[in-house]
C-alpha positions in Angstrom: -21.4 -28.7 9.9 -21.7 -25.1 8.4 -20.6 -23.9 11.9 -17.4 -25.8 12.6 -16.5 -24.7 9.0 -17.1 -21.3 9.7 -15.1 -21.4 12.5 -12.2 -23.3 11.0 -11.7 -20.1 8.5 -12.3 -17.8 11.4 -9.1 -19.8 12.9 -7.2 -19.4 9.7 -7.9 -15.7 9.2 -6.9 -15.7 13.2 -3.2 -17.0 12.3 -2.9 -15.2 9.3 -3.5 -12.0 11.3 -1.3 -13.4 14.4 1.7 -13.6 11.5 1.1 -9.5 10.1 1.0 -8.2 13.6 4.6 -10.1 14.8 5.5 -8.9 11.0 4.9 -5.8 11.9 5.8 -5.9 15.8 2.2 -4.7 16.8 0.4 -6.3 19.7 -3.1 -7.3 20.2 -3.8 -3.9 22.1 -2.1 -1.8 19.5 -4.4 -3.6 17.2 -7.5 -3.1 19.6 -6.9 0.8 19.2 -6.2 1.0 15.5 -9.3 -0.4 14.9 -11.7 0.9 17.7 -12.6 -2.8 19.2 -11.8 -4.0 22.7 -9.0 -6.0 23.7 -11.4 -8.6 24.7 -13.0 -8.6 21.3 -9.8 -8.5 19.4 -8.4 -12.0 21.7 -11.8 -13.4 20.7 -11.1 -12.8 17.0 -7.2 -13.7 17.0 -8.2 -16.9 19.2 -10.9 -17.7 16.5 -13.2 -18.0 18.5 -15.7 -16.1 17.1 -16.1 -14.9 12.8 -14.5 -11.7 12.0 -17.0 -9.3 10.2 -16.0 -8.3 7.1 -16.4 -4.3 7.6 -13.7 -5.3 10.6 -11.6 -7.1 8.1 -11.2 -4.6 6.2 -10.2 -2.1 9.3 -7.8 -4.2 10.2 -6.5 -4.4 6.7 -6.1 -0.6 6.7 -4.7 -0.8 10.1 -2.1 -3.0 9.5 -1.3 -2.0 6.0 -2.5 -4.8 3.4 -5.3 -5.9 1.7 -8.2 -7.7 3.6 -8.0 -10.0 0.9 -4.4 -11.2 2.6 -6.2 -12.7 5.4 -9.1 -14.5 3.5 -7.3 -16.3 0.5 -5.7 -19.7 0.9 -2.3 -19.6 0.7 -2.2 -22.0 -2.2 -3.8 -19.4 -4.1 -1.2 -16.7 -3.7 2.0 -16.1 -5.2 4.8 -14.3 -4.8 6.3 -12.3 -7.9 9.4 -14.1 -8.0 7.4 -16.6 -9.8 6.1 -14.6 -12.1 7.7 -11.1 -12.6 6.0 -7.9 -12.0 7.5 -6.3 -14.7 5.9 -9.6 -16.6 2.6 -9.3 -15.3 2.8 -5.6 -15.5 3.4 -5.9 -19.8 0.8 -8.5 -19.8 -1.6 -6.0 -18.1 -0.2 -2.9 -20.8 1.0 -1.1 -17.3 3.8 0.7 -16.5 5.7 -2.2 -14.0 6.2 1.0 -11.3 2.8 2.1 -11.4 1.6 -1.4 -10.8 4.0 -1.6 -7.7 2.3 2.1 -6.4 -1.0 0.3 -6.9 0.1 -2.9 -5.0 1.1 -1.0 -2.2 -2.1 1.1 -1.6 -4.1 -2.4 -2.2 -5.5 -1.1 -4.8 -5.4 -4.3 -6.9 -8.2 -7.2 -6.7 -5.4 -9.5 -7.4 -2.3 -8.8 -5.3 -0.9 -7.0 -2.9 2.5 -5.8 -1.4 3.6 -6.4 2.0 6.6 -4.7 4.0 7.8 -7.2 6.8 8.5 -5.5 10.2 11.4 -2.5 9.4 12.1 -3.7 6.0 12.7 -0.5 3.5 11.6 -3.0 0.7 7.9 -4.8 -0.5 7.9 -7.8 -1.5 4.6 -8.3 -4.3 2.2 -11.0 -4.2 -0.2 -11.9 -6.5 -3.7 -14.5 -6.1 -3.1 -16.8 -8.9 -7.0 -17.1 -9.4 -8.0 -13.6 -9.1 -5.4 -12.4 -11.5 -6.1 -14.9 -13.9 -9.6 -14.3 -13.8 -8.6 -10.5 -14.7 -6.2 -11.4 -17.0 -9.6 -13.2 -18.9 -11.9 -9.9 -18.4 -8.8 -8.0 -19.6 -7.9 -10.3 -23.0 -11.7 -10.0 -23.3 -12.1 -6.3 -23.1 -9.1 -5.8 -25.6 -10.8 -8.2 -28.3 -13.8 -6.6 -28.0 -11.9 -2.8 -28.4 -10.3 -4.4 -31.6 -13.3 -5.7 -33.2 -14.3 -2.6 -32.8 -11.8 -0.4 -34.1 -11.9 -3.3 -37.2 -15.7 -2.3 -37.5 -15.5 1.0 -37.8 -12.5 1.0 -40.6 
């Protein structure tokens, strides 16, 4: 059973990477190069027919310019900003709304990312509803605790 689960996210993985490389008008051999594999590995993994490894995952992620963590979240778990500002999420966060967007593009956010569809000159930002609620908890937490503190030590 674990198998044929395994290989069922292999398969959505596959289609989600299928969808970034027409995105992004890169074929499978492009992709082959960008990331060292052969062409015969990278069918296997776009046919998913066998697990990507997660060290690949995140090659690919570099080499086609998004987070890894595009490819291995459900898409019910994802949202795009339009649903929630940035500029919103950004205040919530006590970040500058620009900064957030730099951050976004280099994926260096555990809960979004940005993505630039084939010659587009503009991102559009996504955000994992989970993730950033999680860090919205660790956040809220972390500024309680700095404002007992600063209470203490009045």
């Amino acid at each position: 059973m674990q198998v044929k689960k395994d290989l069922s996210q292999a398969k959505k993985i596959a289609n989600r990477i299928k969808k970034r490389l027409v995105d992004l008008k890169v074929n499978q051999s492009e992709l082959a190069t960008r990331i060292h594999k052969s062409k015969g590995t990278v069918s296997l993994y776009l046919s998913g027919a066998i697990a990507i490894p997660e060290k690949t995952l995140n090659c690919i992620g570099m080499a086609l310019d998004i987070s890894p963590l595009y490819f291995i979240q459900d898409e019910t778990e994802h949202v795009q900003s339009s649903k929630l500002s940035l500029p919103k999420i950004a205040e919530i966060l006590g970040r500058n709304a620009q900064s957030l967007r730099e951050d976004l593009k280099r994926n260096n956010c555990p809960y979004g990312y940005a993505i630039k569809k084939g010659n587009a000159e503009k991102y559009s930002y996504y955000f994992y509803t989970k993730k950033l609620s999680e860090y919205f908890e660790e956040y809220n937490t972390y500024i309680l605790a700095q404002s007992d503190r600063k209470i203490s030590e009045e």
